[in-house]
N, C-alpha and C positions, 0 to 999 in steps of 0.2 A: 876563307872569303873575308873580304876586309869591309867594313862597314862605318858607318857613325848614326849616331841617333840624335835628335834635335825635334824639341817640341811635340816629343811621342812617336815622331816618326822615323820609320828605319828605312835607311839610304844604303841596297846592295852596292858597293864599289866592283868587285871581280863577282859579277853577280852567277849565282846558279841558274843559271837562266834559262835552262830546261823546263823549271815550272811557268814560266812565263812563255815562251813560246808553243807551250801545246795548246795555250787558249788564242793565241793571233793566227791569221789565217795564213797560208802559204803567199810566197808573195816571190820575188826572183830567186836564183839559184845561191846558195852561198849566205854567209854574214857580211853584210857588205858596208852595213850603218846604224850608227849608234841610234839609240831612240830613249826619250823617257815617258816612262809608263805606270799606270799606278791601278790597286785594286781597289781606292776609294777606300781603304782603311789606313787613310792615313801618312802612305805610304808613297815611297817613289823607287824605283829600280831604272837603271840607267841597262838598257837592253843593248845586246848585238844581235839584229836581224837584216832579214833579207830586203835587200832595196824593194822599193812597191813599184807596181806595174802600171800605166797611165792606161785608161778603157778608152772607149771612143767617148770624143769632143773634152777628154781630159788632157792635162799636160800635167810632167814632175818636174817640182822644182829640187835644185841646190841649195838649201837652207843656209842662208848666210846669218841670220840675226832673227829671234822670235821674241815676244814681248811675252811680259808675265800680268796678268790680268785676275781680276777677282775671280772669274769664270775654270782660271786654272786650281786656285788653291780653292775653292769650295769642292770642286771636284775631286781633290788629293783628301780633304776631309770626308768625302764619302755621300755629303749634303743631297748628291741627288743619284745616287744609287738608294738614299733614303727612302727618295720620292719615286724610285722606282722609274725615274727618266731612264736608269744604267741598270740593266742589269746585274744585280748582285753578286753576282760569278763572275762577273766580264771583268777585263785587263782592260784600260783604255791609256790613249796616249792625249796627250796635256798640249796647248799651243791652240789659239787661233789666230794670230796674227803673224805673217809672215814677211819675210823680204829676202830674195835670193835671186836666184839667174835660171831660165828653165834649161833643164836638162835632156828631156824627153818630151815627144808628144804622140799621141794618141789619135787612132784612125778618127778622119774626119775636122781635124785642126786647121783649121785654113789661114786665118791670121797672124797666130806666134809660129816662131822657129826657136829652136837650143841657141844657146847665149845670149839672151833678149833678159836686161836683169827688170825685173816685176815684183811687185806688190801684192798679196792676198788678202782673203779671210776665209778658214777654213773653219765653216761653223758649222759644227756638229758635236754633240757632246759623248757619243757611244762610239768613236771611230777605233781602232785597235793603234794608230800611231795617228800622230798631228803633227804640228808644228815644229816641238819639241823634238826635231830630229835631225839627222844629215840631207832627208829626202820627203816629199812630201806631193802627195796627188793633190789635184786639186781639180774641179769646173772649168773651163777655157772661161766660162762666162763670170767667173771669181778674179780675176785678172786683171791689175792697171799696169802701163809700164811705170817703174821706180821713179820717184822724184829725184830730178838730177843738182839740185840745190843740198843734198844732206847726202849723209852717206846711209850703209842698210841698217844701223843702229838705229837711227831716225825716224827711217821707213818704216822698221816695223812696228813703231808708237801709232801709226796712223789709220790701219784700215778696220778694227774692231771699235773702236773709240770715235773714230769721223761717221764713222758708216752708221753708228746708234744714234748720235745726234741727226746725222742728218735725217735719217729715217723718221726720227721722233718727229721733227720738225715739220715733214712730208704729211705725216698725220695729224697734226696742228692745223695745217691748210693755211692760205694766204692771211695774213697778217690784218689787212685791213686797217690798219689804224689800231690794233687792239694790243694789249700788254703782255708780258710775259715776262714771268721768275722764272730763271733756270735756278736749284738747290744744288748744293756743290759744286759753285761756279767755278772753282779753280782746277776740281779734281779732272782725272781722266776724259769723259764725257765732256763736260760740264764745260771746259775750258775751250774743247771745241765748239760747243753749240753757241756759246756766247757771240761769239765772230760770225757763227754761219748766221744764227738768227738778227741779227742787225743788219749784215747785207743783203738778208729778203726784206725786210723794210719793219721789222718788229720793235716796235718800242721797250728794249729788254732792260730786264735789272737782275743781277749779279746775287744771292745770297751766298757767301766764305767769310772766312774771319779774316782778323783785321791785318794783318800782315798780306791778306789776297788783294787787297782794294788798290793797289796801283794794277796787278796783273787785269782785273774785272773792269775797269775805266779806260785801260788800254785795248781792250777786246771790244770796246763800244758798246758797254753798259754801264748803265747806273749802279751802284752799290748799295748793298744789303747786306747791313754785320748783324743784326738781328732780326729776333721773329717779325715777320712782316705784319703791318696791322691786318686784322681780317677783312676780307671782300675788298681787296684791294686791286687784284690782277686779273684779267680775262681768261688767262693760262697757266698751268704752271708745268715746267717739266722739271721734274724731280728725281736729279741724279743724286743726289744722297740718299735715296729711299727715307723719306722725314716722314710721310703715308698721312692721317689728319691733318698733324699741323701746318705741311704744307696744302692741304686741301681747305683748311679754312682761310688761309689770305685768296682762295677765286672769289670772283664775285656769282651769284646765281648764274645757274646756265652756263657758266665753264666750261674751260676745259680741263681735264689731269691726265699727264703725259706719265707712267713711272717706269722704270727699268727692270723691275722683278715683275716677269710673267705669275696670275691669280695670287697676287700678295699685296696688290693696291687695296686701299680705304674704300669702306663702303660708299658708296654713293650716296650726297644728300643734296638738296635742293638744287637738286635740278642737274647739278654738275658730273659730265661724262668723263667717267673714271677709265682707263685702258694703260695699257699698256705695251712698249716698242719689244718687237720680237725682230732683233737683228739679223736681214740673210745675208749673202753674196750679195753682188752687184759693181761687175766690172766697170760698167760705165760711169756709175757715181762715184766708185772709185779712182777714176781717172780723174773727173770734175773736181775730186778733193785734192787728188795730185796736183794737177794744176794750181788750185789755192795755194797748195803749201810751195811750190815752186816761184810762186807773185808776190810771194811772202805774205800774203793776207790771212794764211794759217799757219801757227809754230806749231812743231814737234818739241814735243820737251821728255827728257831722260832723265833717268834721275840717277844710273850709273847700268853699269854692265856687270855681269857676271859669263864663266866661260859653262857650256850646256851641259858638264860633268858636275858642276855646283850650282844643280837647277833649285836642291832644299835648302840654299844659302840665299837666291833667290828669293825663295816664296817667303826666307821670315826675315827678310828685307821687308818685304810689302808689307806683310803683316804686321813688322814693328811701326807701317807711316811715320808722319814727321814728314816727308817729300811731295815734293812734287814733278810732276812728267813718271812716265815709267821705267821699272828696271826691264833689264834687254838681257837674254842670251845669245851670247856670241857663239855660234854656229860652226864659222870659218875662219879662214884666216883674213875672208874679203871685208869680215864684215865693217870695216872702217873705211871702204876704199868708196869712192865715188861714180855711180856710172858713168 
């Protein structure tokens, strides 16, 4: 069996993959598609299993391009089989963000047909395959069609990353005249909220460093290359997870917005501490497609890797320095345009 190792982690290549398949549940006849999967020690095996079956009001997609996201490589480190979100036994597969063509659909599907190429988010973190694969179930109501301005590399930067800002933003509530820090304005999140929260009418400002300040002024915020003075802002949505310091620039009575579900700052004077717990949501999902197709939202990449070199991938991300996401390319579509 041929392998490689990299930052303690071991990559089956011609994997044994009998130990892996006795913990995934039956799923169609045959080996029909690759998948990568991991025990959350650390690890990754690139599986051959059985294509997945679509239930009612589900459809499967053609995985053309999946995006690598924090949510994947904490996962590969084991962080929340820790917390006991994963089962400690369980085998799970990696990917919420998708972009491909559907394949199949599932009793009771009324609006998509097979070849209609779409958009996902496949959020769950205990599933036995995700994104990370040839083939992928998903919700009917998970679903936008693909933006036809980019190709599925693009796409799949888009519906985990749009779908958390905009959420975040959704629980902010209307604007009113009142201010708002997004913290890691340039990063994955960050860089989309910037744009959405100024076209609901937010008076926003930008915290990145200094090399972000033309991307943050071009997204229709002010900039912030340092700590913001205290009690300065109405709100703050805190995509770098900064937890206090970003909670000391609210003013009393605040709001904090952060993106790690019970790991927010204590609450103090007054200000409502929460946190965005991203689900599906086809229709918003479309509304973001849309943007990104008017061009009032960019996708941004930060290169490709092919889905057999997914732990080349993850310590890509890990090493940062970039910006937009790295993408596994799936297919051979994945460059092509709808």
């Amino acid at each position: 069996m041929g392998s490689y190792a990299l930052q303690g982690a071991y990559f089956p290549i011609e994997s044994d993959i009998d130990t892996v398949e006795r913990q995934l549940p039956s799923t169609s006849k045959g080996k029909d598609m690759q998948a990568i999967v991991t025990t959350g020690d650390n690890d990754l095996t690139l599986a051959e299993l059985g294509v997945p079956v679509p239930g009612p009001q589900e459809v499967r997609i053609a995985v053309d391009a999946a995006a690598v996201n924090p949510v994947d490589v904490q996962t590969r480190r084991g962080i929340y089989h820790q917390l006991g979100w994963i089962d400690r036994s369980r085998v799970v597969g990696l990917g919420w963000d998708v972009a491909g063509r559907i394949d199949a659909v599932g009793d009771g599907v009324g609006t998509w047909s097979p070849g209609t190429y779409v958009v996902a988010l496949h959020d769950g973190l205990d599933s036995p395959t995700a994104a990370y694969a040839g083939y992928v179930v998903v919700p009917e109501s998970a679903i936008a069609a693909a933006p036809t301005s980019t190709d599925a590399v693009g796409a799949a930067t888009l519906p985990l990353n749009a779908l958390t800002a905009m959420q975040a933003l959704d629980m902010l509530g209307e604007p009113d005249g009142r201010t708002l820090l997004v913290t890691g304005a340039a990063g994955g999140v960050g860089g989309f909220a910037l744009p959405l929260a100024a076209r609901r009418g937010w008076a926003v400002s930008g915290l990145a460093r200094g090399e972000d300040e033309e991307f943050v002024r071009a997204s229709g915020a002010l900039f912030v290359s340092t700590t913001p003075p205290a009690r300065t802002f109405d709100a703050v949505f805190d995509t770098a997870a900064l937890g206090a310091q970003a909670l000391d620039a609210i003013r009393d009575g605040g709001r904090y917005v952060g993106v790690i579900p019970s790991s927010g700052p204590p609450a103090v004077r007054g200000v409502e501490v929460t946190a965005v717990v991203v689900h599906h949501d086809g229709e918003g999902l479309a509304e973001l497609v849309r943007l990104v197709d008017e061009g009032m939202l960019a996708v941004r990449t930060a290169g490709t890797f092919p889905l057999e070199k997914a732990l080349d991938a993850h310590a890509a991300f890990e090493r940062g320095g970039t910006r937009g996401r790295w993408v596994l390319t799936v297919s051979e579509n994945a460059r092509s345009i709808p």
